[in-house]
N, C-alpha and C positions, 0 to 999 in steps of 0.2 A: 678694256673699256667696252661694255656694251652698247650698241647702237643706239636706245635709248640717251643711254647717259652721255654721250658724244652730241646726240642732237639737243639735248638739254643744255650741254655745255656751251651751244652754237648757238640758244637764243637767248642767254647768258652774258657772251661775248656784245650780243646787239645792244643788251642795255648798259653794258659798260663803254662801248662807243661813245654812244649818246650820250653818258655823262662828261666822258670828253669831248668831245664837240658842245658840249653846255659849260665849260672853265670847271670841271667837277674828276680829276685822278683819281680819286682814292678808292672807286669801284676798281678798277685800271690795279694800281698799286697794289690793294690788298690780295688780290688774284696773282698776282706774280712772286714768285720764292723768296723769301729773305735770304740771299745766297749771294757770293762776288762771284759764283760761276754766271750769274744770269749774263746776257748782251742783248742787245737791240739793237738793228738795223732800221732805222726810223722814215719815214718819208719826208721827212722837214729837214732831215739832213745830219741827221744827230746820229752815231753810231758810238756808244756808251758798252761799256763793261763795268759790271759790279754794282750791287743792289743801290748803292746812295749814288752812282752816277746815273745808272739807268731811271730810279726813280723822281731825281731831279730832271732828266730829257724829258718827263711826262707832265709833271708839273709845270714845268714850260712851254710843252707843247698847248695843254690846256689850258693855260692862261693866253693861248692866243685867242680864241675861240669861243663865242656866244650864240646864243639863239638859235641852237641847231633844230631843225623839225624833218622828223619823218626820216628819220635812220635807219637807211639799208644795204643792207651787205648781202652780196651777190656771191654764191658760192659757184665757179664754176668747175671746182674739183673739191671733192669732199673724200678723205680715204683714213681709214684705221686698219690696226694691224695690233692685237694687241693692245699694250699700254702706248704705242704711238699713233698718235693722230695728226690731221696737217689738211689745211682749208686754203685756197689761191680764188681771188676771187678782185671784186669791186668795192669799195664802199661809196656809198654814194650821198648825200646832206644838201640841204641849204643852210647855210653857215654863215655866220659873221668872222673875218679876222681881221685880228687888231682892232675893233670896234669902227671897223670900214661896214660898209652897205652887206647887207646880206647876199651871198657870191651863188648863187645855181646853178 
């Protein structure tokens, strides 16, 4: 992967956040493998294996979630090698969940 396309890939990712923090997967879904190899380690709590479980933890996850504004994601390690790459970082939103007050 070349650095270009790694950093393209990274502001990519920012607007497929945002569609999930707006109740919107399917930017999310359509990027990820149709494969039962896939898993997610989620931060809602969900850790799924295989494409229809993984894709239903996202769907749920985004149905939590409205009104997101100003989606940013803080990379504070950014590395490639090759075709592997890997980002550790922040995300940060004002967010609505479960259609509670917007959370900052």
């Amino acid at each position: 992967m070349t650095d270009d396309a790694f950093i393209q890939a990274l502001q990519q990712e920012t607007a497929r956040q945002a569609a999930m923090l707006n109740g919107d997967p399917g930017p999310m879904i359509s990027y990820w493998a149709d494969s039962d190899d896939i898993t997610v380690f989620g931060g809602w709590g969900r850790t799924e294996k295989g494409h229809k479980p993984v894709t239903d933890a996202m769907r749920w996850v985004a149905s939590r979630f409205t009104g997101a504004d100003a989606v940013n994601l803080e990379h504070l390690v950014i590395a490639s090698n090759g075709d592997l790459a890997y980002t550790a970082g922040f995300e940060r939103s004002h967010v609505s969940v479960d259609g509670g007050p917007q959370l900052r």
